[in-house]
Backbone bond lengths (Angstrom), bond angles and torsions (degrees), N, CA, C in turn:
res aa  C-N    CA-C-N  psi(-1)  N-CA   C-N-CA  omega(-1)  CA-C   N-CA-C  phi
1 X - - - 1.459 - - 1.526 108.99 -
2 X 1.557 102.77 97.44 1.429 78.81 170.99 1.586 141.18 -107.92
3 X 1.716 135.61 -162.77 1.020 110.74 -145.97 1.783 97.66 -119.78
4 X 1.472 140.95 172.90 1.431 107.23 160.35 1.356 115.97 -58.73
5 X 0.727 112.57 -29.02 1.761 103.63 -163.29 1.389 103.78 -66.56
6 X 1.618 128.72 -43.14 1.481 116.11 168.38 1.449 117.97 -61.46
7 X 1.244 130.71 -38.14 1.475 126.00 156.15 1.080 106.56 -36.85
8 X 1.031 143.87 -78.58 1.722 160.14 -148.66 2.099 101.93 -71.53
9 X 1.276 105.26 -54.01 1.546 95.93 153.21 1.515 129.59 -72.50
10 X 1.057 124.49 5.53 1.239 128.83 171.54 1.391 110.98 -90.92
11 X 1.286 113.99 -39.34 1.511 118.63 -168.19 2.006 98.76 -97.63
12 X 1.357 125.63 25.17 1.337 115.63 -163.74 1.837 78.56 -122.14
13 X 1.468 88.21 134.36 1.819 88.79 -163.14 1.435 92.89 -105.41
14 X 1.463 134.92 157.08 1.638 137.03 -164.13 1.406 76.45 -117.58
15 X 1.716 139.49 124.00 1.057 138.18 109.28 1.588 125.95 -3.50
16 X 1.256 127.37 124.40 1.579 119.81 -172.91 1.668 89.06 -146.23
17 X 0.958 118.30 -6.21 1.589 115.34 172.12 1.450 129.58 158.11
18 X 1.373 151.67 -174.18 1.115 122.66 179.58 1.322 114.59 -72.60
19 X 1.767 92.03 142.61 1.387 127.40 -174.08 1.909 112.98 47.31
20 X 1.470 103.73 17.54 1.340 102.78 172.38 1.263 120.12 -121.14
21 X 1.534 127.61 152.14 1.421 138.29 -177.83 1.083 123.59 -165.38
22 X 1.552 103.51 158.49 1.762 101.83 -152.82 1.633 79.29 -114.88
23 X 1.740 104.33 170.40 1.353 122.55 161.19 1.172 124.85 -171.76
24 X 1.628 126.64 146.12 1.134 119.97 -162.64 1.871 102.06 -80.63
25 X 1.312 92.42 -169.09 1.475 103.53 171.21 1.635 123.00 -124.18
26 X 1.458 116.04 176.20 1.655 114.05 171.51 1.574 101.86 -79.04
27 X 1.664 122.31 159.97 1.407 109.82 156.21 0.919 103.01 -68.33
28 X 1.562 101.36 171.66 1.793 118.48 171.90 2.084 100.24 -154.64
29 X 1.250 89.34 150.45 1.425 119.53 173.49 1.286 115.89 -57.23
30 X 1.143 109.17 -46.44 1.809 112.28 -171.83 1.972 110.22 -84.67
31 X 1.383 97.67 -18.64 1.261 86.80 166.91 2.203 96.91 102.47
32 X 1.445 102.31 -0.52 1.720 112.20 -179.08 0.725 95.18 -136.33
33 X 1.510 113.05 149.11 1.744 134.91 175.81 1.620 99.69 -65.48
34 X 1.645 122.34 142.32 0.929 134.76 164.23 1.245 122.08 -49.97
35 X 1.430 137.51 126.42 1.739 120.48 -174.65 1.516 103.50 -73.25
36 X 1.559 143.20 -20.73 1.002 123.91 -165.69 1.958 101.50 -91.73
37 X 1.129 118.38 -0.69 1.365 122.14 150.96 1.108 131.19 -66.13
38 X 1.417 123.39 -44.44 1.320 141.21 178.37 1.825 91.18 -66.54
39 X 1.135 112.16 -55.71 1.937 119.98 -171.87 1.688 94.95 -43.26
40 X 1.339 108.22 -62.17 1.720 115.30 -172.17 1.542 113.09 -44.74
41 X 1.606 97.63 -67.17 1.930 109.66 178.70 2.010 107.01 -55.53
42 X 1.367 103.78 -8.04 1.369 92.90 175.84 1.679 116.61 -89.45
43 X 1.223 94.76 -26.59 1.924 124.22 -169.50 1.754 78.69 -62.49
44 X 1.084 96.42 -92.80 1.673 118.33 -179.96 1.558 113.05 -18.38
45 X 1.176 115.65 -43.92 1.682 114.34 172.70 1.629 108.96 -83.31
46 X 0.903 118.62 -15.82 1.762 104.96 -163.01 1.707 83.15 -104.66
47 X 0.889 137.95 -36.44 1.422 124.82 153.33 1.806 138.76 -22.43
48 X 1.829 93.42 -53.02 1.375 106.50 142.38 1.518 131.84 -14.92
49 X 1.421 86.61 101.45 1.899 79.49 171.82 1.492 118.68 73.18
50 X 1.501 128.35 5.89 1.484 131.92 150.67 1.318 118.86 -132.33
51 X 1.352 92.77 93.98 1.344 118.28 -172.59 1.700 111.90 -73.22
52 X 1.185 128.12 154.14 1.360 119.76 -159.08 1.459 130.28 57.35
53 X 1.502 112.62 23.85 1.240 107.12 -156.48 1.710 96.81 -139.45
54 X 1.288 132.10 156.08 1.302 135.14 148.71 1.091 132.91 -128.98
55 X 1.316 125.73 164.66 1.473 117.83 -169.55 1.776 110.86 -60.77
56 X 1.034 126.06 135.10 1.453 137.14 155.53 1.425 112.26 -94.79
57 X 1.059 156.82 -22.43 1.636 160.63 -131.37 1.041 107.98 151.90
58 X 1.467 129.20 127.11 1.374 143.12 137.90 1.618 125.25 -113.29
59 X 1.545 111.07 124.89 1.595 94.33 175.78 1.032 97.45 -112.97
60 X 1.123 131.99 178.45 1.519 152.80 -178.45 1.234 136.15 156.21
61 X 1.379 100.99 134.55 1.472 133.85 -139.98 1.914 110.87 -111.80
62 X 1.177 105.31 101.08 1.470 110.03 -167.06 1.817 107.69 -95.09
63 X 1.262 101.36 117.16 1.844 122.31 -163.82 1.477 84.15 -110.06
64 X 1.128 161.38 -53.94 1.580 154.72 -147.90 1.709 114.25 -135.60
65 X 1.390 107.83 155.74 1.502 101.91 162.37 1.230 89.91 -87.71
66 X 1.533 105.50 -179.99 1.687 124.25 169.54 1.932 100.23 -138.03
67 X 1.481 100.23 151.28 1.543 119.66 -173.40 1.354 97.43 -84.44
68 X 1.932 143.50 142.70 0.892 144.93 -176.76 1.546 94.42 -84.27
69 X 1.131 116.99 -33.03 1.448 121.78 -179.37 1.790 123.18 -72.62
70 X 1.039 100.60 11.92 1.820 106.87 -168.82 2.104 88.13 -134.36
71 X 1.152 111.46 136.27 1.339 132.72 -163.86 1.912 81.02 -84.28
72 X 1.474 106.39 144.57 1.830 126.99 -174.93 1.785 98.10 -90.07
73 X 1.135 105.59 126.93 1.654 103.86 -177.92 1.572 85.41 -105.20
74 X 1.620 110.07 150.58 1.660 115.16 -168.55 1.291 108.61 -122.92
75 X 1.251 152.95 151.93 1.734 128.06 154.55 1.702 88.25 -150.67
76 X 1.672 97.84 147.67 1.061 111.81 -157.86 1.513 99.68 -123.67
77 X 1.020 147.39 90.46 1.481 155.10 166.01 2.116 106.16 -73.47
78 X 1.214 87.57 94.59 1.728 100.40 172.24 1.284 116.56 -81.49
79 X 1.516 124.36 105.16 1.450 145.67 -151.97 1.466 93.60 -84.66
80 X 1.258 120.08 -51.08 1.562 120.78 -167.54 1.559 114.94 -153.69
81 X 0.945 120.76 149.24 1.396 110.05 172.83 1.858 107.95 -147.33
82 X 1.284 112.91 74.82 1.571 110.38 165.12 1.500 128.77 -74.59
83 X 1.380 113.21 -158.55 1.465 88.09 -157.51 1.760 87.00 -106.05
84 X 1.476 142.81 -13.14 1.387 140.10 157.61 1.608 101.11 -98.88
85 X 1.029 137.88 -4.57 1.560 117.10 169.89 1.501 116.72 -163.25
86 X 1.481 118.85 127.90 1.355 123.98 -179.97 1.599 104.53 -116.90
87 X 1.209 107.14 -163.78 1.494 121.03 -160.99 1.085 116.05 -178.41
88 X 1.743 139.41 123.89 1.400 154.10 165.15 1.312 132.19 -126.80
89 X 1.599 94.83 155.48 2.126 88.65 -171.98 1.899 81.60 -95.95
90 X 1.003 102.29 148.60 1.688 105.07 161.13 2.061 99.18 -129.53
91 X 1.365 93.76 127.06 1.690 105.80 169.07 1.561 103.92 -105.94
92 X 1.158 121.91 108.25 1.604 108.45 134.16 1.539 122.68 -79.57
93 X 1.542 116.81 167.31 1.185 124.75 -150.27 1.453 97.95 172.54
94 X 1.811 100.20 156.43 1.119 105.74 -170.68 1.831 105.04 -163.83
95 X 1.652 92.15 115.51 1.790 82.82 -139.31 1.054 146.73 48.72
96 X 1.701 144.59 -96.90 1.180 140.79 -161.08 1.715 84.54 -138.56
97 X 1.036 125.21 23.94 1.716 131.65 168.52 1.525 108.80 -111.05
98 X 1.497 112.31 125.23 1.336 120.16 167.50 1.322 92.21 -91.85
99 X 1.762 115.33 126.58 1.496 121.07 151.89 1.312 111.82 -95.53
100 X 1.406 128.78 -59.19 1.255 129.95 -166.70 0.988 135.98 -109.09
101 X 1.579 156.39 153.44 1.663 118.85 -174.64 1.792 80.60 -157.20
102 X 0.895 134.45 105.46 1.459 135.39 177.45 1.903 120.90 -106.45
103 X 0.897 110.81 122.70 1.754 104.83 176.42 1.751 94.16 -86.31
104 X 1.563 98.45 142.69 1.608 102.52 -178.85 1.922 97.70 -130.19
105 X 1.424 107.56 133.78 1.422 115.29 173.19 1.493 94.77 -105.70
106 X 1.583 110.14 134.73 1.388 112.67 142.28 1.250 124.73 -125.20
107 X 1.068 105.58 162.57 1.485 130.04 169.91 1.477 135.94 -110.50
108 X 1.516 111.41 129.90 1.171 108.13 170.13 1.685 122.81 -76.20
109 X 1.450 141.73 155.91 1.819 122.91 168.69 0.867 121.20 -82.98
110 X 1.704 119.42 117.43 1.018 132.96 160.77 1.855 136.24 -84.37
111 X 1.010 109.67 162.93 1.382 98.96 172.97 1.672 122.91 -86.34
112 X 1.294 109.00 162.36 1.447 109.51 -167.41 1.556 107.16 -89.26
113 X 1.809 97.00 132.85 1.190 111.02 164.61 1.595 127.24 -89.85
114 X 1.541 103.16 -41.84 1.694 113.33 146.92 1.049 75.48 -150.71
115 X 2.086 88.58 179.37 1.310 113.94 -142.52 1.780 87.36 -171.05
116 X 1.208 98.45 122.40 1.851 125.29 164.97 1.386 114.96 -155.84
117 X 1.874 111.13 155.53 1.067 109.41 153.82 0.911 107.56 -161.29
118 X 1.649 123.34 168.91 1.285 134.67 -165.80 2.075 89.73 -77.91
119 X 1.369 96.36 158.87 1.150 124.77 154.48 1.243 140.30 -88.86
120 X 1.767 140.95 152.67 1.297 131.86 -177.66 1.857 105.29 -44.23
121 X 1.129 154.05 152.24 1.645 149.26 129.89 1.297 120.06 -63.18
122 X 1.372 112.80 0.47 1.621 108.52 168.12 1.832 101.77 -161.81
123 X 1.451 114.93 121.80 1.245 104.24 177.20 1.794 126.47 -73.01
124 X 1.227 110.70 112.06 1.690 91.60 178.22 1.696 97.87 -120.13
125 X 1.419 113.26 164.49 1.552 120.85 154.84 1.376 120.02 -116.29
126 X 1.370 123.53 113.61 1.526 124.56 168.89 1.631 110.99 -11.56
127 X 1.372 102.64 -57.36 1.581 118.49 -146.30 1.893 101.42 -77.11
128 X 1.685 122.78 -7.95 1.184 132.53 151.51 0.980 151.81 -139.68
129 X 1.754 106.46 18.72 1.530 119.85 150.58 1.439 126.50 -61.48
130 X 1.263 121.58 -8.55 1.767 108.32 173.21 1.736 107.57 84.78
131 X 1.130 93.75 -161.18 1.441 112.49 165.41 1.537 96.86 79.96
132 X 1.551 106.76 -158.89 1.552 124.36 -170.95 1.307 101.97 -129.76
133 X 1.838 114.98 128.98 1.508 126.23 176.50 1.109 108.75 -64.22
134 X 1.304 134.64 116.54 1.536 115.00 -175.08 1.606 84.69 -106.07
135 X 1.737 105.74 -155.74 1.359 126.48 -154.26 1.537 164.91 121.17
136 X 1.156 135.94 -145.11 1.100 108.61 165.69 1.758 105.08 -146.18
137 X 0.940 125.17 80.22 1.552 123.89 -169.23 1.777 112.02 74.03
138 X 1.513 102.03 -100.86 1.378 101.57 -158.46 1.672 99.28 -86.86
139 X 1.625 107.00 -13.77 1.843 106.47 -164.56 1.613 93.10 -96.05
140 X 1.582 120.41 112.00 1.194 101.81 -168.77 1.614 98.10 -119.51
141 X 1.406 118.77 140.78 1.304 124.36 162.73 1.655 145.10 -89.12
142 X 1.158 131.90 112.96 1.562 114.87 177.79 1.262 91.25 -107.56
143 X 1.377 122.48 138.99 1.704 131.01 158.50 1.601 100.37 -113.88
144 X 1.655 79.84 149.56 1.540 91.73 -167.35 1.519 115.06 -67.26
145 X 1.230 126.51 124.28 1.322 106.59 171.03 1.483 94.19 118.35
146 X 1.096 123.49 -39.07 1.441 110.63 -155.01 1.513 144.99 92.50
147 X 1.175 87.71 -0.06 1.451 128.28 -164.56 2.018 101.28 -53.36
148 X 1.115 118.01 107.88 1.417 109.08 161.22 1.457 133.74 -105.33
149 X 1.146 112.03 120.75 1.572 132.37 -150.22 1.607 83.84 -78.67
150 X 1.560 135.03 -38.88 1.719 113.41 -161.41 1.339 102.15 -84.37
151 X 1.625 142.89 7.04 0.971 134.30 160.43 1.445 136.69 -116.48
152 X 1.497 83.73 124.54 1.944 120.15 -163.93 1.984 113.78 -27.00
153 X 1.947 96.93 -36.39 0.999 103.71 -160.85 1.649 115.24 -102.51
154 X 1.677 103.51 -10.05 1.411 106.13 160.14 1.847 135.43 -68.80
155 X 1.180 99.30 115.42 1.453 91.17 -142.84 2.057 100.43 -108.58
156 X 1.106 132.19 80.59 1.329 113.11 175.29 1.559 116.35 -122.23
157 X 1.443 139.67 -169.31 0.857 150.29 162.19 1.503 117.85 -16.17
158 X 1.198 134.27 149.00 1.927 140.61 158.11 1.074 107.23 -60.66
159 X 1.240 115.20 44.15 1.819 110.94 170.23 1.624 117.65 -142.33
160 X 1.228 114.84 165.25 1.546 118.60 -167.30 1.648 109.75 -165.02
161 X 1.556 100.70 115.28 1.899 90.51 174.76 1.340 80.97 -123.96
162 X 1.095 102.23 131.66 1.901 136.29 155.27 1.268 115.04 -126.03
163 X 1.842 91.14 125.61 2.045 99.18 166.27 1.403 91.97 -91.17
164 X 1.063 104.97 148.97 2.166 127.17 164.37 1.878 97.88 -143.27
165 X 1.277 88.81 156.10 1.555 119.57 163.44 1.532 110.18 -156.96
166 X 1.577 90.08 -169.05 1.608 105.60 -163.96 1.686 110.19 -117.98
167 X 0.929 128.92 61.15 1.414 119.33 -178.28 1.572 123.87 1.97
168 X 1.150 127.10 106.66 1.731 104.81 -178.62 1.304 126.18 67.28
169 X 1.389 113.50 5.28 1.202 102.50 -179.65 1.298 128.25 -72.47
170 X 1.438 142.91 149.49 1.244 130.50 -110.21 1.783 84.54 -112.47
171 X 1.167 127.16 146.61 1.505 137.65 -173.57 1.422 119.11 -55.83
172 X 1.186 137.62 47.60 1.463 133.44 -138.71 1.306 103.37 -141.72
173 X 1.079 135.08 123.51 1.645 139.55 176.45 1.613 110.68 -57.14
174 X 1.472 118.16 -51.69 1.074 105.02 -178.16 1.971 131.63 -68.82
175 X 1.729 82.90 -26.60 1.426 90.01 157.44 1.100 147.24 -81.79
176 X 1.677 108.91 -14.29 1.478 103.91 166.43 1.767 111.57 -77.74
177 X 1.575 110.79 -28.62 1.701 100.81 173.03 1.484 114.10 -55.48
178 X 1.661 128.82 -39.16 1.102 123.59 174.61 1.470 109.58 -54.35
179 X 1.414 111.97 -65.23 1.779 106.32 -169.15 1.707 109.49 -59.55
180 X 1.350 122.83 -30.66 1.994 106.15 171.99 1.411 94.95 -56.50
181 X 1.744 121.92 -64.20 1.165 98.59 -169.06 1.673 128.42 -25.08
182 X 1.352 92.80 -59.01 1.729 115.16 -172.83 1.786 111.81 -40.59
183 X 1.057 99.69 -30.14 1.879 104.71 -169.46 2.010 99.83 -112.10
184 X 1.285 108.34 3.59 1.130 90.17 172.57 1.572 109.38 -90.95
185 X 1.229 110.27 -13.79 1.874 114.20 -179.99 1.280 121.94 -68.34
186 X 1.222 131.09 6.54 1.401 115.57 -129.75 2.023 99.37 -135.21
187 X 1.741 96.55 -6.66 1.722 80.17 -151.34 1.892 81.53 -119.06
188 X 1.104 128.26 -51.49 1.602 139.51 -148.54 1.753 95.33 -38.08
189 X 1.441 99.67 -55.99 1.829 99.54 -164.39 1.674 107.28 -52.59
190 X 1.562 116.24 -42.44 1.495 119.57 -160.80 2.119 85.49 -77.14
191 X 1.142 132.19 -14.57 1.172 138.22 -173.02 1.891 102.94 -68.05
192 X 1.296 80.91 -68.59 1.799 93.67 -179.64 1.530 95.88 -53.27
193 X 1.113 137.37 -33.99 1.386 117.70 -165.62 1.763 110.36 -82.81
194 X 0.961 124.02 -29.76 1.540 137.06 150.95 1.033 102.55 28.21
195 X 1.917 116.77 -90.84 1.520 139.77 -156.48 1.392 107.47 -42.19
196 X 1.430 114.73 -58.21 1.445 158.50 -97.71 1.627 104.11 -122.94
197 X 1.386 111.76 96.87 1.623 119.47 -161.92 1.679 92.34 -84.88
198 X 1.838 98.57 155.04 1.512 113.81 -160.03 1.409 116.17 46.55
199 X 1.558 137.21 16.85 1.408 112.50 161.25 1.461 109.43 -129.00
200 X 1.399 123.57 134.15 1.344 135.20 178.34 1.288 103.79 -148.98
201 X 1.416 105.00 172.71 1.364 141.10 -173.30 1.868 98.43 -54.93
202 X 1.354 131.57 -45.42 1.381 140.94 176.04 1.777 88.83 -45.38
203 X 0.867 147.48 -53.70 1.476 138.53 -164.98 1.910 114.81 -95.83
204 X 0.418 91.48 16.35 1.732 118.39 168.61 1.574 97.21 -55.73
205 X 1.105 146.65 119.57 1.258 149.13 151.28 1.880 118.29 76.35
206 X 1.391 101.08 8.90 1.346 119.94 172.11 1.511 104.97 -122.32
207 X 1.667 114.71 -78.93 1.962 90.56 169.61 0.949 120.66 -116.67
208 X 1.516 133.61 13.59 1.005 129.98 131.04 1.807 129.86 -95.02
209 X 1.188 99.62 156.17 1.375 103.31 169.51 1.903 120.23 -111.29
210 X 1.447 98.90 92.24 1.576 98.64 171.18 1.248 123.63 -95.39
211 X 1.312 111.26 167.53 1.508 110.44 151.76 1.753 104.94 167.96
212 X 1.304 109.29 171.70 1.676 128.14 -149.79 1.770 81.07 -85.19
213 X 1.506 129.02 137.60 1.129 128.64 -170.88 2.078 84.12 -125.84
214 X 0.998 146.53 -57.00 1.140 144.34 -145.88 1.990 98.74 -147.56
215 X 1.098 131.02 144.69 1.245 139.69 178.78 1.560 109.22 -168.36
216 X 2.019 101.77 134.50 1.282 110.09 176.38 1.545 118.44 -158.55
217 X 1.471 96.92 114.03 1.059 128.32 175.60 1.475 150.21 -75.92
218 X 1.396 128.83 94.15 1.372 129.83 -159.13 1.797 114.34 -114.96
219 X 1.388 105.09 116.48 0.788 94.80 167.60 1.911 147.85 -97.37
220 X 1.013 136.11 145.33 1.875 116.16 -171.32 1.967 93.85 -127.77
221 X 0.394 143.08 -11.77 1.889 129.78 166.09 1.353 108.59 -125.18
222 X 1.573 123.55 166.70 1.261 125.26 159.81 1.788 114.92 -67.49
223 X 0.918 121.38 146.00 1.812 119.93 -168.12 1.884 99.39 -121.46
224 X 1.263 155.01 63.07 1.004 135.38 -177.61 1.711 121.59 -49.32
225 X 1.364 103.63 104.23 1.274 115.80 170.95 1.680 125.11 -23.62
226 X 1.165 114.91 -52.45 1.330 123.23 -175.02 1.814 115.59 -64.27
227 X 1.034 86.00 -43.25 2.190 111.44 169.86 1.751 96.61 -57.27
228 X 1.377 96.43 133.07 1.433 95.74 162.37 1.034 138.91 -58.68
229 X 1.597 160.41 117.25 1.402 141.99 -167.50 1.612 108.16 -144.68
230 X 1.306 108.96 145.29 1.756 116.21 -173.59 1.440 114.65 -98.95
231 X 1.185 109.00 149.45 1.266 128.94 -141.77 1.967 75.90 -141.86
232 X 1.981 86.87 112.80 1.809 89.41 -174.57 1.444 102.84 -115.53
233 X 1.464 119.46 105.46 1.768 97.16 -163.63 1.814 107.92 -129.57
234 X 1.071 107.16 154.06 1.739 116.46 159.82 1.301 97.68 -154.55
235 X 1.608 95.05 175.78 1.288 144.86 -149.86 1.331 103.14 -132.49
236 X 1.313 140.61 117.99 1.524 151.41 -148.11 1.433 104.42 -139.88
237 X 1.282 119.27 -19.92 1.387 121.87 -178.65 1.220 118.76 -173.59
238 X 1.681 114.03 119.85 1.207 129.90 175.12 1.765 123.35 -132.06
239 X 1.671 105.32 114.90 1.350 90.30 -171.15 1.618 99.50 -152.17
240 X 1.226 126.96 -158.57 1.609 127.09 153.55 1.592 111.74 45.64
241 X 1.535 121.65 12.31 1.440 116.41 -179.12 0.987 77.49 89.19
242 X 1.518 162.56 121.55 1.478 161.46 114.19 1.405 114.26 176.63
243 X 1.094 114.47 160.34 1.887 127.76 -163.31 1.496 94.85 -145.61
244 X 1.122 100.52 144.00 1.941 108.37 166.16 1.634 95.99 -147.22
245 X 1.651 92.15 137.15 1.333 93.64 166.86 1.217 124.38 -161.05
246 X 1.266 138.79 -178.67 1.721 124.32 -158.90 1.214 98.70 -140.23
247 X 1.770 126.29 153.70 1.244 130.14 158.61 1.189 114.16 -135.92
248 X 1.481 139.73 168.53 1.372 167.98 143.03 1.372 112.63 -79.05
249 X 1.399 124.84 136.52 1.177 131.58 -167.18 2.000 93.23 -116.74
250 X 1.032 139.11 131.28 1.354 119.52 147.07 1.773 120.01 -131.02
251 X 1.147 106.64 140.15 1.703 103.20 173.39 1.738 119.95 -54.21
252 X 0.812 132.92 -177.36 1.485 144.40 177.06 1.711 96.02 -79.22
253 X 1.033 142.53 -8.09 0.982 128.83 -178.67 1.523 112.85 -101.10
254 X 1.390 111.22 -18.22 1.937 122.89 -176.00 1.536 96.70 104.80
255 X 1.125 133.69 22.43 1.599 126.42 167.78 1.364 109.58 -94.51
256 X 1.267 110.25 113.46 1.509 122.01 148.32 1.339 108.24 -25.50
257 X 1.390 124.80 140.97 1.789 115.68 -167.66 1.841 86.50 -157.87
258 X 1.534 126.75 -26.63 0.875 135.97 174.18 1.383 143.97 177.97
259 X 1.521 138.28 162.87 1.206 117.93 -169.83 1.707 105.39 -142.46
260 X 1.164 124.82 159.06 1.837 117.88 177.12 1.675 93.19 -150.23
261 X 1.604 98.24 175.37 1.284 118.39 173.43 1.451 100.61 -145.60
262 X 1.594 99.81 168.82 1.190 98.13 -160.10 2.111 108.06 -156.00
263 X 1.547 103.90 123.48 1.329 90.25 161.45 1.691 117.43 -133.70
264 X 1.473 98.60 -173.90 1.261 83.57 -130.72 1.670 108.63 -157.29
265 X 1.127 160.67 151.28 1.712 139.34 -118.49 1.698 79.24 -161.14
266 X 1.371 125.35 132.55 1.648 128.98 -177.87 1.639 75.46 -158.90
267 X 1.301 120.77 123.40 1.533 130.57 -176.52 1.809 105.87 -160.24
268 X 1.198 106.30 153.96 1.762 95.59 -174.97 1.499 86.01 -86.88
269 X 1.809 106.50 145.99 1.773 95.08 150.09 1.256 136.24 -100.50
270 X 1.317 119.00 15.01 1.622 121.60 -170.27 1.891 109.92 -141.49
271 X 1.435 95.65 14.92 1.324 94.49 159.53 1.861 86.47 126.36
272 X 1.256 115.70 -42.98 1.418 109.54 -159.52 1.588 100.19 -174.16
273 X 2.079 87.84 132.78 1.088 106.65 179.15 1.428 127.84 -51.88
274 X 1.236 136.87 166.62 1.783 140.75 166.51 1.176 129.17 171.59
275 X 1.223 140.33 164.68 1.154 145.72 122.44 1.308 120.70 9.35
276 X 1.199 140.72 137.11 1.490 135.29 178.84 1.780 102.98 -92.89
């Protein structure tokens, strides 16, 4: 369970030299760093060094797991830096292992020339959907519905709306882009598995082998982390060992705040999918 403050030390990068920095990680269960951690510590570095600026786009492309127990080596190669838009490669790494390699766009704020956005596709409110907060300490989740992704035999539609926030998380622009990042990793794969009788999220790293292969992230409003905000997602295609899927981010108010896509590795590991 963890707390903000380990979030918040997780994402606080130690300078170790130019344009490089180390950082620890959250524990984890499976024994691999979470990818939507790695997404955050990437936000957080390409930030580095463009000042006045915030993320607009991040992609990133996950080649390795990483050990929670081995410290994240960072290096930040700054592609451009104008005075409305810059751009960076961010590598994590870990020793002689490439885990992460992300391209980061920023942006400076501009004023509007036009201006639209999509709306929620289904209205819900945290405060009277029911159900059980799930989570992990301070990052807490309600999905709508009730819906549980680790079981094989719950079977509905390629879709998933979950509100999450950050308990306390501290008032800071750059930190709330890290923490959306953080909760956007976490739901698409158990999404794709939906349709699909005997397979869920419960078999994840026992008979199946998943995990986030490519992720990209755009953001259009500020989103305060700590505020509740929904996370509107499906899964449109799953085939060949792979899942892709897309979400909508919106604040408690109905503002579009952000959107990602996502692919993504669902493969048996012991010969054949099942039931646990």
């Amino acid at each position: 369970m963890f707390t903000i403050a380990a979030f918040v030390d997780a994402l606080t990068l130690e300078e170790v030299g130019n344009d490089r920095y180390r950082a620890n990680s959250l524990s984890s269960t499976h024994g691999v760093v979470f990818g939507g951690q790695l997404l955050a510590q990437s936000v957080m570095a390409g930030l580095s060094g463009q000042d006045g600026k915030s993320v607009k786009t991040i992609h990133t492309v996950f080649a390795r797991g990483a050990s929670p127990d081995v410290p994240l080596e960072i290096t930040v190669d700054r592609m451009h830096s104008g005075r409305s838009v810059a751009s960076s490669t961010v590598t994590i790494s870990q020793g002689d292992t490439l885990v992460t390699r992300s391209l980061v766009l920023l942006s400076a704020d501009e004023p509007d020339v036009i201006r639209h956005a999509d709306k929620p596709g289904s209205e819900t409110n945290p405060d009277e959907i029911g159900g059980t907060v799930r989570g992990e300490g301070a990052w807490e989740i309600l999905i709508v519905g009730d819906v549980d992704l680790n079981d094989p035999e719950s079977i509905g539609p390629p879709e998933l709306d979950a509100w999450v926030r950050f308990v306390d998380a501290p008032d800071d622009p750059s930190t709330d882009q890290a923490l959306v990042a953080y909760s956007t990793d976490g739901f698409l794969i158990g999404t794709a598995m939906r349709p699909h009788p005997g397979v869920g999220q419960a078999q994840a790293h026992r008979t199946l082998s998943t995990g986030v292969l490519s992720h990209t992230l755009t953001y259009h409003e500020r989103c305060p982390a700590a505020e509740w905000h929904l996370l509107q997602q499906r899964s449109s295609f799953a085939g060949h060992g792979r899942s892709y899927g897309q979400g909508d981010i919106f604040r408690r108010d109905g503002q579009l705040a952000a959107s990602f896509v996502q692919d993504a590795m669902i493969r048996a590991r012991s010969g054949k999918a099942g039931a646990l």
